[in-house]
PQR file with spaces between the fields and no chain letter, atoms N, CA, C, O and H, PARSE charges and radii, in Angstrom:
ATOM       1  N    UNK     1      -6.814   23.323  124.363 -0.4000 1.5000
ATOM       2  CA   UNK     1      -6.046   22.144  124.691 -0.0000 2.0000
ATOM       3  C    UNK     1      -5.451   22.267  126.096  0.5500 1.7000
ATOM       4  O    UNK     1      -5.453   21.414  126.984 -0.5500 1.4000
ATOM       5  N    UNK     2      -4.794   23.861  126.121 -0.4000 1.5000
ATOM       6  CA   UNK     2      -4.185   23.791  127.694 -0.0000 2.0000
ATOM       7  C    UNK     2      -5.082   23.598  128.901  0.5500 1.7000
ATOM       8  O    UNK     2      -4.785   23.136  130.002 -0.5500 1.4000
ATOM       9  H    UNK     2      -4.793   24.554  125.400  0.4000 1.0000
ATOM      10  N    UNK     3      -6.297   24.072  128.435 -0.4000 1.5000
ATOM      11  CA   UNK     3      -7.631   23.973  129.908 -0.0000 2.0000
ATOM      12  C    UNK     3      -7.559   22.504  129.938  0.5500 1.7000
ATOM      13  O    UNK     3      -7.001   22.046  130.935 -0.5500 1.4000
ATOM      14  H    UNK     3      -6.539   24.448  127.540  0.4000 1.0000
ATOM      15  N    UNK     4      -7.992   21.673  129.081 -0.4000 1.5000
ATOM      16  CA   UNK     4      -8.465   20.456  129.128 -0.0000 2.0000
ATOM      17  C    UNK     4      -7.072   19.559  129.486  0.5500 1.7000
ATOM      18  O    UNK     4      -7.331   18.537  130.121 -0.5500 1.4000
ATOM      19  H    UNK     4      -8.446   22.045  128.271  0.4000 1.0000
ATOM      20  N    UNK     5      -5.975   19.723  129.255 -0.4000 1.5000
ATOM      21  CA   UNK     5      -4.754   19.416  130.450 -0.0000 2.0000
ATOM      22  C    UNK     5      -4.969   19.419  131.939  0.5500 1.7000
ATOM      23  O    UNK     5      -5.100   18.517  132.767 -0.5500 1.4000
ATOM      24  H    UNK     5      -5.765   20.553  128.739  0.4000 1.0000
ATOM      25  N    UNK     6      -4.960   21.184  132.025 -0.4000 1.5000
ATOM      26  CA   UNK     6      -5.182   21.399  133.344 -0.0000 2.0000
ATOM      27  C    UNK     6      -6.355   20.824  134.238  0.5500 1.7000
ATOM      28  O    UNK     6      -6.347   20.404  135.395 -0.5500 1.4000
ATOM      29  H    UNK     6      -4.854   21.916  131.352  0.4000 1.0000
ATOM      30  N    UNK     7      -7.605   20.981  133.084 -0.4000 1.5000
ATOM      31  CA   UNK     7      -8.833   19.650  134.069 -0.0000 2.0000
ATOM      32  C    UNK     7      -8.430   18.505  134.334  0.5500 1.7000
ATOM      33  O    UNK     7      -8.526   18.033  135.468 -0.5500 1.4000
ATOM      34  H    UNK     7      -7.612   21.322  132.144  0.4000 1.0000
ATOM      35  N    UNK     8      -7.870   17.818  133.244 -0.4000 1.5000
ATOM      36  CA   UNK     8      -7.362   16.364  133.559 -0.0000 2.0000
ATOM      37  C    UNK     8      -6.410   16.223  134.515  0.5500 1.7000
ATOM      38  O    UNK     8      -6.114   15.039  134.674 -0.5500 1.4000
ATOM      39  H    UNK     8      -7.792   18.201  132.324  0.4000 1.0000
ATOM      40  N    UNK     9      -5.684   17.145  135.369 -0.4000 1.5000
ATOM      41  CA   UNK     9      -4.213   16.844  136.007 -0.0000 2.0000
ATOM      42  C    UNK     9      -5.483   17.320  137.239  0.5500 1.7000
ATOM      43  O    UNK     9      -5.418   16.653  138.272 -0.5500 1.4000
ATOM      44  H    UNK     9      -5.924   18.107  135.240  0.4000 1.0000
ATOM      45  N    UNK    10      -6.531   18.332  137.200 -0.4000 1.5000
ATOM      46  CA   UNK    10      -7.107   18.359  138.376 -0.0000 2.0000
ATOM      47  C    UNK    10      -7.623   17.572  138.956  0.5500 1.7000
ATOM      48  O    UNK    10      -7.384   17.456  140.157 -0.5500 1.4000
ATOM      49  H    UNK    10      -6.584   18.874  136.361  0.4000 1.0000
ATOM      50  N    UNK    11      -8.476   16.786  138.346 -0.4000 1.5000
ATOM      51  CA   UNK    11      -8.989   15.591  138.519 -0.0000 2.0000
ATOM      52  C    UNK    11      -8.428   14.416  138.521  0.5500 1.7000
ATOM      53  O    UNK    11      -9.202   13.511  138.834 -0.5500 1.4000
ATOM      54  H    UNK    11      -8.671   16.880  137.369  0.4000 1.0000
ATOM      55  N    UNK    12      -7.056   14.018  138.218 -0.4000 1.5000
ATOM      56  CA   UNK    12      -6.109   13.297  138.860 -0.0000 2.0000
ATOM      57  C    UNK    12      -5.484   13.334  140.218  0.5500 1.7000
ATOM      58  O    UNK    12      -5.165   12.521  141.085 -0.5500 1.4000
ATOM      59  H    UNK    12      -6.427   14.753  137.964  0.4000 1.0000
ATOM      60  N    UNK    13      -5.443   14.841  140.000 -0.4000 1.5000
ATOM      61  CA   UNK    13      -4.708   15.152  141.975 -0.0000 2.0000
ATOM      62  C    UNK    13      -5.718   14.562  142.667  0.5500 1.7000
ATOM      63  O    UNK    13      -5.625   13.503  143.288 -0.5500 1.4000
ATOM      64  H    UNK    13      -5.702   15.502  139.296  0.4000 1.0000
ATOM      65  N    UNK    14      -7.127   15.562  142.511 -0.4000 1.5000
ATOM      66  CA   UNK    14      -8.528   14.568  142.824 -0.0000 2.0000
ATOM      67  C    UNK    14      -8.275   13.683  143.957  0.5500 1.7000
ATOM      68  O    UNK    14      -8.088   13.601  145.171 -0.5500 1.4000
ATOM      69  H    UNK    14      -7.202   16.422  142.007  0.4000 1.0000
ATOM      70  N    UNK    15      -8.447   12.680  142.138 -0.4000 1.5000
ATOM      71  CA   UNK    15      -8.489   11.172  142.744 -0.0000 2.0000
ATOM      72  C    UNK    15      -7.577   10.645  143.524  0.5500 1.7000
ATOM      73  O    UNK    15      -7.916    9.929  144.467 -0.5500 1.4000
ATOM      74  H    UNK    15      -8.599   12.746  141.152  0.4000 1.0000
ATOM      75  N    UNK    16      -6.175   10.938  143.230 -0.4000 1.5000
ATOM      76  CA   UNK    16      -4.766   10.556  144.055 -0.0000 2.0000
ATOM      77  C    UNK    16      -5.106   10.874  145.631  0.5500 1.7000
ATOM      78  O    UNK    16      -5.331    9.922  146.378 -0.5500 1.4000
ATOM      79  H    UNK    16      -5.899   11.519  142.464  0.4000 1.0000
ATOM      80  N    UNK    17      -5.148   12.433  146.211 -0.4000 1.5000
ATOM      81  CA   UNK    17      -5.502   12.743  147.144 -0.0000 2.0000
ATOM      82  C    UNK    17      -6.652   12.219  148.114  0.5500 1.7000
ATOM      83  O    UNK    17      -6.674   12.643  149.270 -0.5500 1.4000
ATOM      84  H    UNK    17      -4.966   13.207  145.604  0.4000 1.0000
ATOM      85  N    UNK    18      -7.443   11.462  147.749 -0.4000 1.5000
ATOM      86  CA   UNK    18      -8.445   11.075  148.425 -0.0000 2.0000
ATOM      87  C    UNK    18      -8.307   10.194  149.457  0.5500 1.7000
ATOM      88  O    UNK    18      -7.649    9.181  149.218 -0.5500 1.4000
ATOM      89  H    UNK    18      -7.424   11.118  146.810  0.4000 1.0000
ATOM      90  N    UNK    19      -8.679   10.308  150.333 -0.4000 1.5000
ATOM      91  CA   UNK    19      -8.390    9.514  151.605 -0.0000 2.0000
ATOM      92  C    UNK    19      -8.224    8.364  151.655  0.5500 1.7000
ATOM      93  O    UNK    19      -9.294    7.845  151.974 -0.5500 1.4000
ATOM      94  H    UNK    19      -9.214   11.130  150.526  0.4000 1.0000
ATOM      95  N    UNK    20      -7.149    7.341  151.459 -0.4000 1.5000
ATOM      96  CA   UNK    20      -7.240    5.905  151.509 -0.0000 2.0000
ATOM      97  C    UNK    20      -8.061    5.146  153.054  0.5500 1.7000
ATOM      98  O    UNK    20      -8.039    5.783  154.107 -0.5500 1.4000
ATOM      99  H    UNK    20      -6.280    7.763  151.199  0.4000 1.0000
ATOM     100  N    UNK    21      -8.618    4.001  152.986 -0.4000 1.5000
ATOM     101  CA   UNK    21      -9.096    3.593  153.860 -0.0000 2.0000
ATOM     102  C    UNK    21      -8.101    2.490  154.748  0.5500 1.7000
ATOM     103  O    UNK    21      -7.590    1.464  154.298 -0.5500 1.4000
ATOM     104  H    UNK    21      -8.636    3.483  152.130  0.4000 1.0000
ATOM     105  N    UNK    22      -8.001    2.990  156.045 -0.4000 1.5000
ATOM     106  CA   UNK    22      -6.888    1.711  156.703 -0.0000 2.0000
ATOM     107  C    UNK    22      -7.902    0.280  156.297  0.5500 1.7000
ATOM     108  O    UNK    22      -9.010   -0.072  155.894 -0.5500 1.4000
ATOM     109  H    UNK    22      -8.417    3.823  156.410  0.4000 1.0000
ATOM     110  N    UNK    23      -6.683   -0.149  156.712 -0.4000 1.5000
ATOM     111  CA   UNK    23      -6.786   -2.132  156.900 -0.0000 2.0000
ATOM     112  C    UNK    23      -7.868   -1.886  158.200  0.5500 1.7000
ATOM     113  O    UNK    23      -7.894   -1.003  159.057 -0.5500 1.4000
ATOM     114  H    UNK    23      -5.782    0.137  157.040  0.4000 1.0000
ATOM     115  N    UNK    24      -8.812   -3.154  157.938 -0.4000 1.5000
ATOM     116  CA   UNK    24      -9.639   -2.782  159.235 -0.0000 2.0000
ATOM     117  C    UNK    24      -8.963   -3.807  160.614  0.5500 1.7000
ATOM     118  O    UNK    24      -8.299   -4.803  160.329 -0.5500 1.4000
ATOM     119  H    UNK    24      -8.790   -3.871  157.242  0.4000 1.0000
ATOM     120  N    UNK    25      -9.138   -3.548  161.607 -0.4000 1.5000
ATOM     121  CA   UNK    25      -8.451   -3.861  162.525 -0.0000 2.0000
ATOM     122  C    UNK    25      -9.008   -5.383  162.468  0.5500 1.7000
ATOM     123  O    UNK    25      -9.948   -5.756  161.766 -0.5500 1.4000
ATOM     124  H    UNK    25      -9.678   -2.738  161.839  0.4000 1.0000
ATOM     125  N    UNK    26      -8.184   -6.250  163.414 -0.4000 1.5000
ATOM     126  CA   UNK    26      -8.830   -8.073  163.304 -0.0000 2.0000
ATOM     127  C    UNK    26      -8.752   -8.382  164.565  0.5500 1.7000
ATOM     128  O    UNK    26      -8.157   -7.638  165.345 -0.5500 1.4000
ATOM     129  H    UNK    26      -7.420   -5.947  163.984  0.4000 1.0000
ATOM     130  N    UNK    27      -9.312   -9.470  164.948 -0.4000 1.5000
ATOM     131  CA   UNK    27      -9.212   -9.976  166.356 -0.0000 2.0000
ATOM     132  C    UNK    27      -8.463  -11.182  166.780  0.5500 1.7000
ATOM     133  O    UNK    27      -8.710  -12.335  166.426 -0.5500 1.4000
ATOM     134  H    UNK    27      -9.795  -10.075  164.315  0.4000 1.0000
ATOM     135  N    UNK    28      -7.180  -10.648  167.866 -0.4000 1.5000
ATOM     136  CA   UNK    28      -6.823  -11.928  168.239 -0.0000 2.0000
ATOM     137  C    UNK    28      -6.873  -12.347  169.354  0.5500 1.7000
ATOM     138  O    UNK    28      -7.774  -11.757  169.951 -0.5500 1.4000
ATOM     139  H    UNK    28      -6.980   -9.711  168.154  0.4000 1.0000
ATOM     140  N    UNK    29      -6.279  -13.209  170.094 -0.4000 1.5000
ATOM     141  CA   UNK    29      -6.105  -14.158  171.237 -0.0000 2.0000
ATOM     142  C    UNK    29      -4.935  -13.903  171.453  0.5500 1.7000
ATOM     143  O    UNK    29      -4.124  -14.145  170.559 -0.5500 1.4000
ATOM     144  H    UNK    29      -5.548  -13.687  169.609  0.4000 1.0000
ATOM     145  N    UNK    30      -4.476  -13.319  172.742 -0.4000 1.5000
ATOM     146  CA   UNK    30      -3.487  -12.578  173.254 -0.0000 2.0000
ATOM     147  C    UNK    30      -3.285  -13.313  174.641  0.5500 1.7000
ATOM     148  O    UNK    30      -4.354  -13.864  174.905 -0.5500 1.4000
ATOM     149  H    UNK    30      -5.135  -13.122  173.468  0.4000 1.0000
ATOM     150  N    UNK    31      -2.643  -13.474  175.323 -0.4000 1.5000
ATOM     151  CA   UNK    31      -2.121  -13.998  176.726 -0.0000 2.0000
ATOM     152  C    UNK    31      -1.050  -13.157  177.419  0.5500 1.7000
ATOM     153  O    UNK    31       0.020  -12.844  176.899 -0.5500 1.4000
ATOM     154  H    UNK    31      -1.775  -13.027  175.108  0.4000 1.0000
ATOM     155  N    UNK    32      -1.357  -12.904  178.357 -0.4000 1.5000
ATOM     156  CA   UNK    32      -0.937  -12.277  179.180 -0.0000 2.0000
ATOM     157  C    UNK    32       0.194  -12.527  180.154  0.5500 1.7000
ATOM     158  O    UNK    32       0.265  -13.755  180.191 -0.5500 1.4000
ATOM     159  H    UNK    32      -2.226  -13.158  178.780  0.4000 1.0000
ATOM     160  N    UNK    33       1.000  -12.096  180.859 -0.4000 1.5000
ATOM     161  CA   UNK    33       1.849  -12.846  181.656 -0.0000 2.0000
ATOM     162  C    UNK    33       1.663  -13.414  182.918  0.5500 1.7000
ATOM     163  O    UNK    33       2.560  -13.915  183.596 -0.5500 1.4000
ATOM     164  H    UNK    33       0.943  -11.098  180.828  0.4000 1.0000
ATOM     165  N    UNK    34       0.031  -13.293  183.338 -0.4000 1.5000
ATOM     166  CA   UNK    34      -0.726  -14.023  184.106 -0.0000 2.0000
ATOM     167  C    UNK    34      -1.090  -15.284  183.562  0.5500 1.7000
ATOM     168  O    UNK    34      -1.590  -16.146  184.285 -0.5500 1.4000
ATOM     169  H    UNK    34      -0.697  -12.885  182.787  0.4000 1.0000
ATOM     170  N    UNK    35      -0.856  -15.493  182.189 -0.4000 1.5000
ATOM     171  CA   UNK    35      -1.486  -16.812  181.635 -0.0000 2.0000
ATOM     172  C    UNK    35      -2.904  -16.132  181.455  0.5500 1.7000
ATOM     173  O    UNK    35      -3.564  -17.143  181.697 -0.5500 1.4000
ATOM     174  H    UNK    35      -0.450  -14.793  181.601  0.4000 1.0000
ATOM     175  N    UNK    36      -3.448  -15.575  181.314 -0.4000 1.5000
ATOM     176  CA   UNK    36      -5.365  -15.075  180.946 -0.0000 2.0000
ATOM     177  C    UNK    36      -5.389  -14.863  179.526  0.5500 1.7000
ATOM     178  O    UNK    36      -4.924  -13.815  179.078 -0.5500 1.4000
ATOM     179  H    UNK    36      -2.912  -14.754  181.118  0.4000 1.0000
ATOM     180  N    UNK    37      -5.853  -15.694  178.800 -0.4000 1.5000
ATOM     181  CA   UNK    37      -6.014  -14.893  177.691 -0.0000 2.0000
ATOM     182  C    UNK    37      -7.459  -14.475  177.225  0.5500 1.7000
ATOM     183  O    UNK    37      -8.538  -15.022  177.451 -0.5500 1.4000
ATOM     184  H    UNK    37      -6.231  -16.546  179.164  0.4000 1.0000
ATOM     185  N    UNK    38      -7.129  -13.239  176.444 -0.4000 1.5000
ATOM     186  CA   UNK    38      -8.357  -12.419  176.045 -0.0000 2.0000
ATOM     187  C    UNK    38      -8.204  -12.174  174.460  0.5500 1.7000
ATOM     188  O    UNK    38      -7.514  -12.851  173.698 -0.5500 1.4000
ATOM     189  H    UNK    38      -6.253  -12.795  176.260  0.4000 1.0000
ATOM     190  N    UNK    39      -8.843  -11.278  174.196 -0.4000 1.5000
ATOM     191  CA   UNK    39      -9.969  -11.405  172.268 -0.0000 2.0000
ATOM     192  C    UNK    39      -9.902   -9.996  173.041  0.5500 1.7000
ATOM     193  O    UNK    39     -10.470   -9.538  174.033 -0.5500 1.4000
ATOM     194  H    UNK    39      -9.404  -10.728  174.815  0.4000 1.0000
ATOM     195  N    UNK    40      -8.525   -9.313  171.726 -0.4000 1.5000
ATOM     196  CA   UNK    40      -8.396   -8.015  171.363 -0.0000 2.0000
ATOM     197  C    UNK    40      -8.577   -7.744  169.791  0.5500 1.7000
ATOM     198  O    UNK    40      -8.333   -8.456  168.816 -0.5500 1.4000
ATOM     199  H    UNK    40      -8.064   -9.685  170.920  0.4000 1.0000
ATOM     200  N    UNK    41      -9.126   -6.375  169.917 -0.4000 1.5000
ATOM     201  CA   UNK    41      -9.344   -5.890  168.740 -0.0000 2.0000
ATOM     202  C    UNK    41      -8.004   -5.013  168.079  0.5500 1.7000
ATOM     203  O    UNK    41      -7.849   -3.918  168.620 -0.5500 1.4000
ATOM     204  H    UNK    41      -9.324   -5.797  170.708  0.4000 1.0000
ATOM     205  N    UNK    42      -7.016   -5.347  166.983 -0.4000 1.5000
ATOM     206  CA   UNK    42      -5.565   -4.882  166.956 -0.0000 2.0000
ATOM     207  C    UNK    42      -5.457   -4.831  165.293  0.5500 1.7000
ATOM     208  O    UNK    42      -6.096   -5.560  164.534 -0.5500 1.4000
ATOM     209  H    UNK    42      -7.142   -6.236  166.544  0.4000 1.0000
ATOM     210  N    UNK    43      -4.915   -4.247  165.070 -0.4000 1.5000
ATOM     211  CA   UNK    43      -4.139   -4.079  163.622 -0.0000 2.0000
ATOM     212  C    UNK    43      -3.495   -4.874  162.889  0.5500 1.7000
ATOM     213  O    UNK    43      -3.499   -4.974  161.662 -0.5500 1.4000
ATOM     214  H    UNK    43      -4.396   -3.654  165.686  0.4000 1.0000
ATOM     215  N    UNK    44      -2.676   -5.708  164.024 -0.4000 1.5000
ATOM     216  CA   UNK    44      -1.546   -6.914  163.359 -0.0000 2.0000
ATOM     217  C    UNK    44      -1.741   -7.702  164.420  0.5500 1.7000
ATOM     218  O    UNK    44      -2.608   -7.749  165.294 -0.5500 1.4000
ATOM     219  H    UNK    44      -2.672   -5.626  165.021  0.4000 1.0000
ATOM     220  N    UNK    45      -0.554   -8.450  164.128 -0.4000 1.5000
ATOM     221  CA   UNK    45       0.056   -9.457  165.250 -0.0000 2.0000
ATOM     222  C    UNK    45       0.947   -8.886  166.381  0.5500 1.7000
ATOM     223  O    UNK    45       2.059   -8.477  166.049 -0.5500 1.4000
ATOM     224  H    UNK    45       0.150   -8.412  163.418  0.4000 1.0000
ATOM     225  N    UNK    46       0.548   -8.809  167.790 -0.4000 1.5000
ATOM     226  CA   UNK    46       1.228   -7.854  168.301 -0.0000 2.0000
ATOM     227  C    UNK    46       2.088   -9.211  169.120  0.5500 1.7000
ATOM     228  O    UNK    46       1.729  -10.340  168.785 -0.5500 1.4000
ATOM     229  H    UNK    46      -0.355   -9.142  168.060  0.4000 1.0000
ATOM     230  N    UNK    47       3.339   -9.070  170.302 -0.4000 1.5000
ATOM     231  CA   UNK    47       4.093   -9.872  170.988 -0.0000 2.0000
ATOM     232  C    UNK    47       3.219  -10.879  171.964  0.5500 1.7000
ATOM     233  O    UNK    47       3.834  -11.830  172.448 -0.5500 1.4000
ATOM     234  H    UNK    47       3.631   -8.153  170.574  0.4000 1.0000
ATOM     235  N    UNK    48       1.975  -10.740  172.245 -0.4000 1.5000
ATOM     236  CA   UNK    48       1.568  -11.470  173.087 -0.0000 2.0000
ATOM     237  C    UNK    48       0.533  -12.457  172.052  0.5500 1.7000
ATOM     238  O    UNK    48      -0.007  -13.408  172.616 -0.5500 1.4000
ATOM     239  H    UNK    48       1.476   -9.967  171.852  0.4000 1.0000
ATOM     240  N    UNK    49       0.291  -12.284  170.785 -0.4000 1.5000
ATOM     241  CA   UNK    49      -1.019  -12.931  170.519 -0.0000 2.0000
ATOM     242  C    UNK    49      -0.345  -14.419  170.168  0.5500 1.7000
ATOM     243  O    UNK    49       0.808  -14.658  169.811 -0.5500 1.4000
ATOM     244  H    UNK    49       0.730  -11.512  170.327  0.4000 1.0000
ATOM     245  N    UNK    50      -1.617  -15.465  170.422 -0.4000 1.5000
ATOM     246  CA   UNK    50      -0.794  -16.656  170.449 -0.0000 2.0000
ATOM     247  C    UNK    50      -2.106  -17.016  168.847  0.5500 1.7000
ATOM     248  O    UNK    50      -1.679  -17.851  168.049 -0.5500 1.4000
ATOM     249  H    UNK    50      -2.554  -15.270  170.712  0.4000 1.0000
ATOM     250  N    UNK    51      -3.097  -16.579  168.617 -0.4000 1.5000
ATOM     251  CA   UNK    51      -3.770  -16.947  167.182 -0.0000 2.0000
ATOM     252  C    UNK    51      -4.509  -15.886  166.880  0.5500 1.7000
ATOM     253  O    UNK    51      -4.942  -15.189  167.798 -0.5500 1.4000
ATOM     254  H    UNK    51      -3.444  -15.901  169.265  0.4000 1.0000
ATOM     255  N    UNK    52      -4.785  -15.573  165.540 -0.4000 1.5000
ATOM     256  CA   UNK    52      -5.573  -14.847  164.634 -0.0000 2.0000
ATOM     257  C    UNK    52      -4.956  -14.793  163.504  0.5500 1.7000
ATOM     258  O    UNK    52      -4.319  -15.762  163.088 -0.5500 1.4000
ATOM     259  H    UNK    52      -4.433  -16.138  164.794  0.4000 1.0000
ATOM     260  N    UNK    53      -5.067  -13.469  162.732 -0.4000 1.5000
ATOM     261  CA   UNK    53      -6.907  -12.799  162.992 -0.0000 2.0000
ATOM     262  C    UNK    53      -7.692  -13.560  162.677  0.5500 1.7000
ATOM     263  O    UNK    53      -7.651  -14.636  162.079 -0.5500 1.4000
ATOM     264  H    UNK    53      -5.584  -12.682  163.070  0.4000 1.0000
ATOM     265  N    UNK    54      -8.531  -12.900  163.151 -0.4000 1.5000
ATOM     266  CA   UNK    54     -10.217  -13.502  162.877 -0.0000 2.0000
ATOM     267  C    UNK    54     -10.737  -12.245  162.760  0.5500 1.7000
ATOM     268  O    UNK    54     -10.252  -11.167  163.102 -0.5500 1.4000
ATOM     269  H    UNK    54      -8.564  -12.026  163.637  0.4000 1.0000
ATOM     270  N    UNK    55     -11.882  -12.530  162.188 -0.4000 1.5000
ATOM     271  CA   UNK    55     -12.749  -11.158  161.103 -0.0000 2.0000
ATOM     272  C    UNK    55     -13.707  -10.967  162.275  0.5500 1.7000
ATOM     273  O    UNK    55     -13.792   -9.788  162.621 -0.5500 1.4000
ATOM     274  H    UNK    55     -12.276  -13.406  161.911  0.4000 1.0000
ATOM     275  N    UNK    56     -14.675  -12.089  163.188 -0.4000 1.5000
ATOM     276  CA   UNK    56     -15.560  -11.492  163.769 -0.0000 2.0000
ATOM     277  C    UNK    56     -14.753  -11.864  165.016  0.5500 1.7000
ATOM     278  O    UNK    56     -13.668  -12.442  165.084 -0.5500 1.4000
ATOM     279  H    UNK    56     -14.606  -13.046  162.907  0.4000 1.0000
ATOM     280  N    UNK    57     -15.766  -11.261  166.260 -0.4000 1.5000
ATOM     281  CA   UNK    57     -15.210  -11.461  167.926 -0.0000 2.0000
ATOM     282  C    UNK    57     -15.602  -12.972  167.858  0.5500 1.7000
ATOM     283  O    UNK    57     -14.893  -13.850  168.350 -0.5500 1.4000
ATOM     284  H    UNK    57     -16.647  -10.792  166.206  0.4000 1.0000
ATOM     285  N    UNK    58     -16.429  -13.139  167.407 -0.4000 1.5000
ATOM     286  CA   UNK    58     -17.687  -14.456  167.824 -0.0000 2.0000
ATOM     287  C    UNK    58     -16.612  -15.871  167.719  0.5500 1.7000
ATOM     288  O    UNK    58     -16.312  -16.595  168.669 -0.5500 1.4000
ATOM     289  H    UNK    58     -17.005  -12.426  167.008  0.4000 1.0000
ATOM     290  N    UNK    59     -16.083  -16.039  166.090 -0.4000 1.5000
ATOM     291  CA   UNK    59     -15.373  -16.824  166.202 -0.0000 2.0000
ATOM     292  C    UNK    59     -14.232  -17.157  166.702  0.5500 1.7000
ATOM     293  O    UNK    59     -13.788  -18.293  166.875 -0.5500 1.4000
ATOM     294  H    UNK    59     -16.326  -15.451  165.319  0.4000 1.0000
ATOM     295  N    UNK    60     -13.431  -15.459  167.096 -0.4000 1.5000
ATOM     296  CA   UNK    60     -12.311  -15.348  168.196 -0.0000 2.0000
ATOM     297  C    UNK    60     -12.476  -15.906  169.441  0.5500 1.7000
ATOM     298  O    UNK    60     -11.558  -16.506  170.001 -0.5500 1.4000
ATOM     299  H    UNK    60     -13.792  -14.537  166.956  0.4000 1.0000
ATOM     300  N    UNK    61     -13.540  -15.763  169.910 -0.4000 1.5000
ATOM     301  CA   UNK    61     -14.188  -16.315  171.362 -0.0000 2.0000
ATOM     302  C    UNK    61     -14.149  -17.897  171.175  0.5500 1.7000
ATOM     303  O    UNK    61     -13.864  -18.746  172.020 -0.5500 1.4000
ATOM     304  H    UNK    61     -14.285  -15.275  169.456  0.4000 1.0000
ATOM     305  N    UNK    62     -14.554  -18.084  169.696 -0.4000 1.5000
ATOM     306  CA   UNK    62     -14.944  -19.836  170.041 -0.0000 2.0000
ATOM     307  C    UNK    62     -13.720  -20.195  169.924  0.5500 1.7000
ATOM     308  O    UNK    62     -13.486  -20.925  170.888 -0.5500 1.4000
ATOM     309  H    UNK    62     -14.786  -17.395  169.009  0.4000 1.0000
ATOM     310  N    UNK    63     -12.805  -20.091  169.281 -0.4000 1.5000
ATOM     311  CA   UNK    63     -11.366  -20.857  169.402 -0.0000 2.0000
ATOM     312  C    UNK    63     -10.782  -20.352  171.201  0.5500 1.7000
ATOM     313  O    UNK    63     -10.723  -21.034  172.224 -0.5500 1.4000
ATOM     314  H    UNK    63     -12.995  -19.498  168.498  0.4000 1.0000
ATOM     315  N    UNK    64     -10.532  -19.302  171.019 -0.4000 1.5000
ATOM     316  CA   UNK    64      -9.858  -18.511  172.989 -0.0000 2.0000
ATOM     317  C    UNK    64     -11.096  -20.041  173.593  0.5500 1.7000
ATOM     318  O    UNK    64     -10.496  -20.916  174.218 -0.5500 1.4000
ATOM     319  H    UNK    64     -10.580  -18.748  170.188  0.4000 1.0000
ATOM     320  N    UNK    65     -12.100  -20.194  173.466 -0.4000 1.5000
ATOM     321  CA   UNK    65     -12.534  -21.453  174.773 -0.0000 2.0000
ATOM     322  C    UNK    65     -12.149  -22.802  174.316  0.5500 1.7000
ATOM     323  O    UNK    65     -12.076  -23.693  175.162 -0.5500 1.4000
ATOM     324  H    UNK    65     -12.588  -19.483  172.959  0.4000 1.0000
ATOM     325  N    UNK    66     -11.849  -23.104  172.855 -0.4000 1.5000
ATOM     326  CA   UNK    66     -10.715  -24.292  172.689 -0.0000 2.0000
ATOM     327  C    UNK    66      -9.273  -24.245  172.813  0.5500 1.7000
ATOM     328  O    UNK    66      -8.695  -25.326  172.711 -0.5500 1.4000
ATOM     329  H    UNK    66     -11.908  -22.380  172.168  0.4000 1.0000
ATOM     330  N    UNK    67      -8.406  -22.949  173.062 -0.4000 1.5000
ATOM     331  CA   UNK    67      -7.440  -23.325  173.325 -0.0000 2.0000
ATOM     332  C    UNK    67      -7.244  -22.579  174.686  0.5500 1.7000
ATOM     333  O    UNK    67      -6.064  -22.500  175.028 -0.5500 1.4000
ATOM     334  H    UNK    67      -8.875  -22.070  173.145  0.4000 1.0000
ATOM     335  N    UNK    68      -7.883  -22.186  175.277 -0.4000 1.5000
ATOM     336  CA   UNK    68      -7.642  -21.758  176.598 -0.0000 2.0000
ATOM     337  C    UNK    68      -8.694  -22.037  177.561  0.5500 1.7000
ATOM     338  O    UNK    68      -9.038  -21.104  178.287 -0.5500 1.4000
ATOM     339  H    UNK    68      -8.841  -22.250  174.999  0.4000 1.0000
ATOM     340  N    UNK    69      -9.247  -23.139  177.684 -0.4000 1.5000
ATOM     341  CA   UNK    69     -10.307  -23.485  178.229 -0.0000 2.0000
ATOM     342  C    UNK    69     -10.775  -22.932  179.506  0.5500 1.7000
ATOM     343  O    UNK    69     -11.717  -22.225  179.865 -0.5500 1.4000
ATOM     344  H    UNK    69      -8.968  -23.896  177.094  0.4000 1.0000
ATOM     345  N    UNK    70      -9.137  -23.879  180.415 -0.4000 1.5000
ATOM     346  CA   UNK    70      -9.691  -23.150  182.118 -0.0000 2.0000
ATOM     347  C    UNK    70      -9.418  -21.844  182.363  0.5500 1.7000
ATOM     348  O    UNK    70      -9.388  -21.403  183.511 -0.5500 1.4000
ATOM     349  H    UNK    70      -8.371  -24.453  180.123  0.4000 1.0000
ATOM     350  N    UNK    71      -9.177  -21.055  181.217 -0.4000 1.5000
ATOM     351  CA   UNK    71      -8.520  -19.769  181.316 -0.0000 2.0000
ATOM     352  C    UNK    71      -9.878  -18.438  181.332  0.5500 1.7000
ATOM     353  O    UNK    71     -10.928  -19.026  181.075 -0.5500 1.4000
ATOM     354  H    UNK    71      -9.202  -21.413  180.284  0.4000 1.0000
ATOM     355  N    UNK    72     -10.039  -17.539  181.458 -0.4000 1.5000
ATOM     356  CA   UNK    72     -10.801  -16.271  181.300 -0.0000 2.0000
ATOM     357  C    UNK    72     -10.865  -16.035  179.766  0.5500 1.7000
ATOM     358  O    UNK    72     -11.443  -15.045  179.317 -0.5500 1.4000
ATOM     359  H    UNK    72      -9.186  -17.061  181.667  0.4000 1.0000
């Protein structure tokens, strides 16, 4: 009985211990204090982003040329 404890609590640490996977990073639309805005790849919402996330670059890009048109 005591082995088959001790397997089960091993194989709990195990599983507990196993490397969780981060949040995957997202892409936003950030502006700069030049007014430029760019499609960064970031974790959250950082002080400059004005929209996201977005999952791919592709659709980050297509909104950054609707809301920042004459911009970079």
């Amino acid at each position: 009985m005591r082995k088959y404890l001790f397997a089960g609590m091993f194989v709990a640490l195990l599983a507990f211990s196993a490397p969780i996977p981060a949040p995957a990073a997202d892409y936003f639309i950030i502006e700069d204090k030049n007014g430029v805005c760019r499609v960064i790849k970031a974790r959250g919402w950082t002080r400059k982003s004005i929209d996201g996330p977005f999952t791919t670059k592709r659709e980050a890009m297509r909104v950054k040329a609707r809301i920042c048109p004459k911009r970079r």
